[in-house]
C-alpha positions in Angstrom: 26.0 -30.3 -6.9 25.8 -29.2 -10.8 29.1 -29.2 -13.2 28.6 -27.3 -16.4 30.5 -30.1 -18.1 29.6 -32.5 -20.7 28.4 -36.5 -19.8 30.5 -38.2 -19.3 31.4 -42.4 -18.7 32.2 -44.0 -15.5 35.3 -43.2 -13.7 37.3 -43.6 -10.8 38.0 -41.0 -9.0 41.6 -39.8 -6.7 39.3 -41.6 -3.5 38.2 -45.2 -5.0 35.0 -44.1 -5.7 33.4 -44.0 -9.4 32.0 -41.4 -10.8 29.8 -40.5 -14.4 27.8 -37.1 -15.1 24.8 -37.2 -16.8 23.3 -33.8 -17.3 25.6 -32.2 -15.2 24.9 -33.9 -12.2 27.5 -35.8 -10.9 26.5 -39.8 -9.7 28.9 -41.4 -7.5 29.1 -45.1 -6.2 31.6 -45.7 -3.6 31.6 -49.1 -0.2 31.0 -48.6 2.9 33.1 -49.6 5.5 30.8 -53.0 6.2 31.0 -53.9 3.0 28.1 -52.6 1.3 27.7 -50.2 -1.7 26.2 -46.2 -1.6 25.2 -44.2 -4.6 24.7 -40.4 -4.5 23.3 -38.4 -7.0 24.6 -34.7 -6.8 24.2 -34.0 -3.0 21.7 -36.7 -2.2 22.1 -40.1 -1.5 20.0 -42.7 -3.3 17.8 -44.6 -0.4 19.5 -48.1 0.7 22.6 -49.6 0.3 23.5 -52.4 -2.5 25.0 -55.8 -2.8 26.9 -55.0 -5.6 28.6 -52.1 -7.5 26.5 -53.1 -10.7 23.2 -52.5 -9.0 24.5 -49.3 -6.9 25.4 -47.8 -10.6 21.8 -48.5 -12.0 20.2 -47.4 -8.8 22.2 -43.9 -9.5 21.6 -43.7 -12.7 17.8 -44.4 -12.3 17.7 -41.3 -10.3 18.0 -39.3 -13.4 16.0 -38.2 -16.4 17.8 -40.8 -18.7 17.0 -44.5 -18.6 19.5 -46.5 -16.8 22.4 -48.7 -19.0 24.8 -51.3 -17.6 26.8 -50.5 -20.5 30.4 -49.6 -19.7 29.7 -50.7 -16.1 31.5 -54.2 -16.4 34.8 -52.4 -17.6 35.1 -51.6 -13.6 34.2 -55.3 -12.7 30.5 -54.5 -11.3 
């Protein structure tokens, strides 16, 4: 899925989950249900599941042409 808005920093969206767009492309981290965290980036989901939010974030954000940046990632307690 493609938005033809500008970058933006994490969020939380109406369902829990965060959110950020880099390039268009929307990256979203959200828990499962058995406690572990998923990361998608536009309509495909990064392989695995993560401890933590802080690691799901960078594993989302690796998935993209930019390097990957804890920065404003501990703002959401990751």
């Amino acid at each position: 899925m493609s938005y033809p808005s500008h970058d933006t920093e994490w969020a939380t969206s109406a369902k829990g989950n965060f959110w950020k767009r880099i390039n268009g492309v929307a990256l979203i981290v959200g828990k499962s249900k058995h406690g572990k965290w998923w990361a998608r980036r536009g309509d495909d989901y990064v392989p695995g599941s993560f401890d933590t939010k802080k690691e799901a974030m960078v594993a989302a954000e690796s998935a993209t042409d930019q390097p990957a940046s804890l920065d404003g990632i501990d703002e959401f307690g990751g």
